[in-house]
N, C-alpha and C positions, 0 to 999 in steps of 0.2 A: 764188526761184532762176530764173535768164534759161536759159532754152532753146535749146539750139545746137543745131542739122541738124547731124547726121554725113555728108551728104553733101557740106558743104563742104570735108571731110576724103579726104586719101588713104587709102589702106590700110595705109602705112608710118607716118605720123602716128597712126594709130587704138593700130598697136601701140604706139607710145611711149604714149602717153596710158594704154593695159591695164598695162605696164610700169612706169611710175608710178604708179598704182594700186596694183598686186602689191605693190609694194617699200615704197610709204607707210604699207602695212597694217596695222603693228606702231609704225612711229618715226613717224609723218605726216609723214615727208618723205623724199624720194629723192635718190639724189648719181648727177651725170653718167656717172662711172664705172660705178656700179653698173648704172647702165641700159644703156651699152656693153656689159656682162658679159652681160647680161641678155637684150639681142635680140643679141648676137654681132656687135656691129659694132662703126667704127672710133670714138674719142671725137671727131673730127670732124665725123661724122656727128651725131651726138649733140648736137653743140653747136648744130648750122644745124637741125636739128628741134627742137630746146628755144627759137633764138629764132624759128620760124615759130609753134611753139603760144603762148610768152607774146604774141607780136602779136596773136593772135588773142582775146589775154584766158581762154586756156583753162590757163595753169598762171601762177605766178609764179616766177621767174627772173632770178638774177643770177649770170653767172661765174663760177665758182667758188662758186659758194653752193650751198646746198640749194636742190630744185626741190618745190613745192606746187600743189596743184591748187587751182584757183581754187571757186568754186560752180557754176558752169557748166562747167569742167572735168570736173569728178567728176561733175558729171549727164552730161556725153557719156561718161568714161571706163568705167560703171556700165556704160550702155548697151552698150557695146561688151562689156563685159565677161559680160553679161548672155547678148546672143548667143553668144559662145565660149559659153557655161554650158552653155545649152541646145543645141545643136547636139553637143556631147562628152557629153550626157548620153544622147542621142536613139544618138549612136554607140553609147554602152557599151551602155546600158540594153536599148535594143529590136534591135542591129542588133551584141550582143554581140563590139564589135570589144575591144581589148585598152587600158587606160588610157593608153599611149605614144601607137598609133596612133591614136585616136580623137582626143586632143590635138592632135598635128600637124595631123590631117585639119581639124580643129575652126578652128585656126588660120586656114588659107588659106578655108575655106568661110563662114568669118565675112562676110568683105569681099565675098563672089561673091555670096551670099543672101540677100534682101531682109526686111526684116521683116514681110510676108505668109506670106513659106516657114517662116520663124524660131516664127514663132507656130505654124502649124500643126507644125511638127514637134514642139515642145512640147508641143501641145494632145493630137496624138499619143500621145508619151511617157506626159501624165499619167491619158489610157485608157486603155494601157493596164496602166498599174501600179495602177489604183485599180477593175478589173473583177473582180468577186468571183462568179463563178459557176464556180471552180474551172476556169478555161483558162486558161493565159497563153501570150499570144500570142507573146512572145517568146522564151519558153521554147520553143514548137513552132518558131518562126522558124531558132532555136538547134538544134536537132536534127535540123532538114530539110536545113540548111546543113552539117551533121557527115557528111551523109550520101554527101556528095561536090560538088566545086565545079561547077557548071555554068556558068559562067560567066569562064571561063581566058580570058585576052587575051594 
């Protein structure tokens, strides 16, 4: 499998690449339309991102055809996918925000946060769900936070 930097990628391309992923999940393949629906854009758009990533050998692509991910596709679209994971799970899990907003949040924080932050936030999450000496931190996090916002902007 050939390795492609995400960083030769924008952050609008990352979503299309997540968006084909989501959608090939079930059929292994995605249609233009559907991706249009999908990030809520125009199918214009859709089409001048579909042939910026087939040039880049990261999906395949014809016109009106179904769009597939290539192997180096799916390894960048993973990835990506991978961060939104763990960044909405670090939301829900430890920092008890709500499945909508964690998503959203998760969304735009993908592309901001380096995979230095990504891991550690992870690494994180998976202390503290897997600490067995009867505290959970997040649960205290969660009740300290109940107790009123200190933090109004």
């Amino acid at each position: 499998m050939t390795s492609f930097a995400l960083q030769q990628l924008s952050a609008s391309l990352e979503d299309y690449l997540e968006a084909i992923l989501n959608l090939s999940a079930d059929e292994e393949v995605a249609r233009a339309k559907d991706i249009a629906v999908a990030l809520n854009v125009a199918r214009p758009s859709v089409t001048g991102a579909l042939k910026i990533l087939a040039s880049k050998h990261l999906i395949n692509y014809k016109p009106y055809g179904y769009v597939t991910l290539t192997p180096a596709g799916m390894e960048a679209a993973r990835k990506v996918a991978r961060k939104h994971d763990i960044i909405k799970s670090f939301f829900v899990e430890v920092l008890g925000l709500e499945d909508g907003v964690a998503h959203d949040a998760a969304c735009k924080a993908e592309h901001a946060l380096g995979w230095q932050i990504v891991r550690r936030l992870g690494e994180f999450s998976e202390y503290v769900s897997l600490r067995d000496n009867g505290f959970d931190i997040a649960e205290e996090f969660r009740n300290f936070r109940l107790k009123g916002d200190r933090y109004d902007g």
